[in-house]
N, C-alpha and C positions, 0 to 999 in steps of 0.2 A: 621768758624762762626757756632753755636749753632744751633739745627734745627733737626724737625723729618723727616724723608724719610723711604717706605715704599720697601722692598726689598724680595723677592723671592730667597728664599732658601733653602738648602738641610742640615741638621743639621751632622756635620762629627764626634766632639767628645764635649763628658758632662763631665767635672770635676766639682769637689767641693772648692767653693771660700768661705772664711770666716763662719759664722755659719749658716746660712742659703740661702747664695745668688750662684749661677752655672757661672762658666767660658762656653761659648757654642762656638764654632768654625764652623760656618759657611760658606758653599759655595752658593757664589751668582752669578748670572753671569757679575757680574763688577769685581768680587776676594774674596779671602778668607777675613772672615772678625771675630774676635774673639770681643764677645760682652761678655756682663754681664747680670744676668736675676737674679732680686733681688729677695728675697724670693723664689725662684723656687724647693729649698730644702723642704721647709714646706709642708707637708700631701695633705692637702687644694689646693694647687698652680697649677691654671691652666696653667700656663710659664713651670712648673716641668713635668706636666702631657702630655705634646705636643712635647715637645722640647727634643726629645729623638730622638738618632743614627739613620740616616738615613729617617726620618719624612722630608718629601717637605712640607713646611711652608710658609705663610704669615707674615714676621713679622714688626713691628715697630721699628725702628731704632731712638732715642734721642743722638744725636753726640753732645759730650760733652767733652774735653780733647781727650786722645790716645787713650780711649775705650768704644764704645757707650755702651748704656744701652737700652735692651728692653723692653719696653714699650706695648707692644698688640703683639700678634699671633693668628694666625687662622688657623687649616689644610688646606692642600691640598691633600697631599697624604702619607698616612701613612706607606702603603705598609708591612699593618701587618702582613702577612705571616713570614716574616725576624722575625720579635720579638716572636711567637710561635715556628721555628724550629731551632734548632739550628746549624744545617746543613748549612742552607740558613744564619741566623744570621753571621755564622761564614767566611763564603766566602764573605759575606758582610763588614764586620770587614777590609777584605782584601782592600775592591775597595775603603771604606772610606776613611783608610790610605793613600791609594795611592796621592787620590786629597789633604789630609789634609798636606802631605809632598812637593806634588808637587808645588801648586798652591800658589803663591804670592799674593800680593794687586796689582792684573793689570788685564785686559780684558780674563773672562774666560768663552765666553758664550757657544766654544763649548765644553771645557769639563764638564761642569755643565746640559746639556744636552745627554751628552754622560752617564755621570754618572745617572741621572735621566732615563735614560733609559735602563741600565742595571740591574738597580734596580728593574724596573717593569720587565724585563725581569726573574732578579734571583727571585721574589716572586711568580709570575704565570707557569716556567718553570717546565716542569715534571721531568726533568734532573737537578738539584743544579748546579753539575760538569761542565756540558756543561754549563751551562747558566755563570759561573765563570770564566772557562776559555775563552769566548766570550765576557764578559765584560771586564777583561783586555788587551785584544787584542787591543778593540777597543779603550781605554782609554790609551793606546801606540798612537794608529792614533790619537786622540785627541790633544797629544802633540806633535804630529811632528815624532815620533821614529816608525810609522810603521814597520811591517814585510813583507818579499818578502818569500812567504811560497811555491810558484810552482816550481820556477827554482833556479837554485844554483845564491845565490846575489856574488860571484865573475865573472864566465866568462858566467852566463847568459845559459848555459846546461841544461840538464834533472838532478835529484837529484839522483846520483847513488851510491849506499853505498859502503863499509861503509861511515857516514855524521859526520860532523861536525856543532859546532853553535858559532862561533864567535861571542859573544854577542854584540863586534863592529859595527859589517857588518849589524843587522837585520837583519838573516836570515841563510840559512843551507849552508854550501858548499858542492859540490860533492867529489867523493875519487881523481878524479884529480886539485882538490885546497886545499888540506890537508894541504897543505904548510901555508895557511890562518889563521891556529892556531884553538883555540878555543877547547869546551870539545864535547865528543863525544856522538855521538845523534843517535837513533835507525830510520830504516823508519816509524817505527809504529807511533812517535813522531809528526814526521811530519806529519803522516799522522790523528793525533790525533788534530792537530791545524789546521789544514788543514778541518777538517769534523767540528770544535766546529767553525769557522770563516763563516760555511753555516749554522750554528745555528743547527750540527747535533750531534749526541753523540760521545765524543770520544774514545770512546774504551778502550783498555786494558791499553794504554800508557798514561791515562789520568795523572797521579802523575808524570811522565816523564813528562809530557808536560808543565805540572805546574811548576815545576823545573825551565825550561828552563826561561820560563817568568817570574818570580823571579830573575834568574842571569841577565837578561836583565833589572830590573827593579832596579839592586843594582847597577848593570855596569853606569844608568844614574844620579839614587840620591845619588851613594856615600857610602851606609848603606842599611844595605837588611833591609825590611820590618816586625816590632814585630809581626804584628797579624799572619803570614804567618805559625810559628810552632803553635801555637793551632790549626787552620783552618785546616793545615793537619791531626794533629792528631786527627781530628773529621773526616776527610773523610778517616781516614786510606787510605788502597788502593784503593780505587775508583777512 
């Protein structure tokens, strides 16, 4: 039935629909929700000027057919830091992706919070890196795929190298469960997610580290993640 409703959301991706109007793909916390924002193209358009990657918004929802239409928006959180660096823009590209891939039309209040909050984390964070690889950690526990980063996730040991990362298992094995498969992973790696999951810098292994949580993030959706080679190639080695 026809009807406006008023939804809290976090803007994931902006394309361009016909001559002037924007497809927007939102996360709400009820689910993703891909709306229409008429004129949003036009110079003038305050729908255009708001409704930009990664913007926590107020919006107006008119459900109408298979795809509403909005109607009013209002900030909430802009989190403009992301849209001056491109550093931070670019690791953000990443976490969007993630929800805009993940997240169906069903109950997604904790990863829309999860993601809201690594968002404020990657714009005020001194470290981009850290605060990136901490926000995908966390948005793995958001859906269920946690990592087990202290003890080998096979027979529950000390992590004793050389390590393995069974993207299976969630987590490292020691050189006595090598049998577990998986590709090979340095201590520093670990110990790189291991320091970014206390919110602290990861060190040298940070690109290793990142790695891994990319094969673990292709290992669940199927398809590795587009934004993931630019986002590197902006952090080079870091």
């Amino acid at each position: 039935m026809p009807g406006y409703r008023e939804v809290q959301a976090i803007v994931l991706r902006v394309q361009e629909h016909r001559e002037a109007d924007r497809r927007i793909t939102l996360l709400t916390p009820e689910g993703r929700v891909l709306a229409r924002a008429p004129g949003a193209r036009k110079a003038k358009s305050r729908l255009g000027s708001i409704l930009q990657p990664a913007a926590m918004v107020q919006a107006t929802l008119y459900e109408l057919g298979r795809t509403p239409t909005i109607t009013g928006v209002s900030p909430i959180e802009a989190f403009r830091p992301l849209q001056e660096d491109l550093l931070r823009l670019s690791a953000a590209q990443v976490l969007l992706e993630i929800c805009d891939v993940t997240v169906g039309e069903e109950d997604a209040v904790r990863p829309f919070l999860t993601l809201a909050k690594a968002l404020r984390r990657l714009s005020e964070a001194a470290d981009a890196g850290a605060a990136w690889i901490a926000g995908e950690m966390e948005l793995l526990t958001a859906y269920g795929w946690g990592l087990q980063l202290s003890r080998c996730v096979s027979c529950g040991g000390e992590l004793e190298p050389p390590l393995r990362y069974p993207v299976d298992l969630g987590g490292f094995v020691c050189r006595r469960c090598a049998r577990e498969g998986g590709v090979g992973a340095s201590p520093e790696a670990a110990l790189a997610l291991q320091a970014a999951a206390r919110g602290e810098a990861p060190g040298s292994a940070a690109k290793e580290a990142r790695a891994l949580l990319h094969l673990t993030w292709q290992a669940h959706l199927e398809s590795p993640l587009r934004s993931v080679a630019f986002a590197e190639s902006v952090f080079g080695e870091s």
